[in-house]
C-alpha positions in Angstrom: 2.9 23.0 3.2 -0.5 23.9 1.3 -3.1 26.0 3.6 -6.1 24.0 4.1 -7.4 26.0 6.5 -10.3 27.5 5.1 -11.2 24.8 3.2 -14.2 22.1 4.8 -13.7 18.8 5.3 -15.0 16.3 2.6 -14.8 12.7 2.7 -11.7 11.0 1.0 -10.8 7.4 -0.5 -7.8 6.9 -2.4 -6.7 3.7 -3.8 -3.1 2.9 -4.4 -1.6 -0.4 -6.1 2.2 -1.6 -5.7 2.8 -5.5 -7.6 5.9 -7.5 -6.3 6.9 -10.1 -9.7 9.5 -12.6 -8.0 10.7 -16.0 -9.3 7.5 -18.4 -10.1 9.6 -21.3 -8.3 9.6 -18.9 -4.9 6.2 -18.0 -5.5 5.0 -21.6 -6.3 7.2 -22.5 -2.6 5.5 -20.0 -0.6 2.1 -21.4 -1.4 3.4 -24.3 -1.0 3.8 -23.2 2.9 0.7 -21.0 3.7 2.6 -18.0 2.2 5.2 -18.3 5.7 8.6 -17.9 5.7 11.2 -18.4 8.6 10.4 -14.4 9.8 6.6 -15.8 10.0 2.9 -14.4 7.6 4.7 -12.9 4.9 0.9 -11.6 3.6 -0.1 -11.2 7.5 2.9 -9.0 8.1 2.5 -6.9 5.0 -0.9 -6.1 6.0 0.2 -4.4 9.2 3.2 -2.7 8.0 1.2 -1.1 5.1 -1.7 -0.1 7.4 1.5 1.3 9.7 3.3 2.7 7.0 0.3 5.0 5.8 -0.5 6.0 9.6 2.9 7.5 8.9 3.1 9.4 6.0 3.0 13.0 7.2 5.9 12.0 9.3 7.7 10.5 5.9 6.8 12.9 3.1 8.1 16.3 3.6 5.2 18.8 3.6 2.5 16.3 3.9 -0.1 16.9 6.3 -0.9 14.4 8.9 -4.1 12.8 8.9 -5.8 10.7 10.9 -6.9 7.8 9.1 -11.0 6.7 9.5 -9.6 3.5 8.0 -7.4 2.2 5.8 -7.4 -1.6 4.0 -4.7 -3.7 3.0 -5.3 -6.8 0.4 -2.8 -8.9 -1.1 -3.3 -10.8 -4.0 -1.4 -13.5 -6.0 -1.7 -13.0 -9.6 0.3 -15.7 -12.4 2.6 -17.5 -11.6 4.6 -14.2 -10.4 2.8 -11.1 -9.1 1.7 -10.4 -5.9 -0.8 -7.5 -6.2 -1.4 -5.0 -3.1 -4.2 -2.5 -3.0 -4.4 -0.3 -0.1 -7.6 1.5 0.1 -8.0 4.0 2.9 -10.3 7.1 3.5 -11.7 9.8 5.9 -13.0 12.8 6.5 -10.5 15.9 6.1 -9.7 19.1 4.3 -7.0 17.8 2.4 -6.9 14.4 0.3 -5.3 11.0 0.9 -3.7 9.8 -2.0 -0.4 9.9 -0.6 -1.2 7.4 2.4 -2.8 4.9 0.1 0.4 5.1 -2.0 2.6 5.1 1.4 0.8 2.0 2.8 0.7 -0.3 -0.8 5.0 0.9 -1.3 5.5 -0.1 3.2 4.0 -3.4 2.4 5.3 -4.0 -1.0 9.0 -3.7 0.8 7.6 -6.6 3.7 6.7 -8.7 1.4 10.2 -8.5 0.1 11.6 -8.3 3.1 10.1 -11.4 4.2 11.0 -13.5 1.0 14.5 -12.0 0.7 16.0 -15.1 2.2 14.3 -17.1 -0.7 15.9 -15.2 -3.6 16.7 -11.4 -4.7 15.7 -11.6 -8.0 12.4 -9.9 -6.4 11.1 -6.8 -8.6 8.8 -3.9 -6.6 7.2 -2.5 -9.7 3.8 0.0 -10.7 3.4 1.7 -7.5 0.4 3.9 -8.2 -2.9 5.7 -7.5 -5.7 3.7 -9.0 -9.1 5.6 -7.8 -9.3 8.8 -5.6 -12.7 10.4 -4.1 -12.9 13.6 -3.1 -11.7 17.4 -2.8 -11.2 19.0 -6.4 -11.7 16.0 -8.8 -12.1 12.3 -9.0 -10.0 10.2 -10.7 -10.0 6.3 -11.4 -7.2 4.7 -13.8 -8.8 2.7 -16.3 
């Protein structure tokens, strides 16, 4: 685990991105129903599990500090006829950045969606997790 003792706390943002490509007659059938399946809010579910998921990431990612989140945003968006585009955004103020949590919460609600359309087909891809923007400590970064 890195020392981050003497450093100061900064203010943090990452933003990660995961996309979900599944069949365009799956995704043209869960628009077709509010975007619900039989488990219930695939999109509504997703949000939470992300937001969940990055609460957790010191506890899933061996040497990662935990850090208590001053928020933290999932958005789902359909894209195509195939794509379902997540963005998790979160930030706060630490000694030590965040990327990791944005990453954590877009991949957790990446595998909901999935999990929640399973039933409708596994020909369902979880592709391009990665770190679009970050703010803070040593350098910036944003992925053109």
């Amino acid at each position: 685990m890195s020392d981050v003792g003497a450093k100061n706390g900064t203010y943090r943002l990452a933003v990660a991105e995961a996309t979900v490509t599944m069949p365009e007659n799956v995704l043209a059938q869960l628009q077709a129903t509010g975007m619900q399946t039989v488990k219930g809010s695939v999109f509504q579910t997703a949000i939470i599990a992300g937001i969940m998921g990055a609460k957790k990431t010191g506890d899933l990612i061996p040497l990662c500090h935990p850090l208590g989140l001053d928020n933290c945003e999932i958005k789902l968006n359909i894209v195509g006829k195939t794509d379902i585009v997540i963005t998790c955004t979160a930030s706060l103020t630490a000694k030590t950045g965040i990327e990791m949590e944005a990453l954590v919460g877009a991949s957790i609600a990446a595998l909901t969606v999935y999990d929640m359309c399973k039933a409708l087909s596994h020909d369902i891809i979880i592709r391009e997790t990665r770190l679009m923007k970050k703010q803070g400590g040593k350098r910036d970064f944003e992925r053109a």
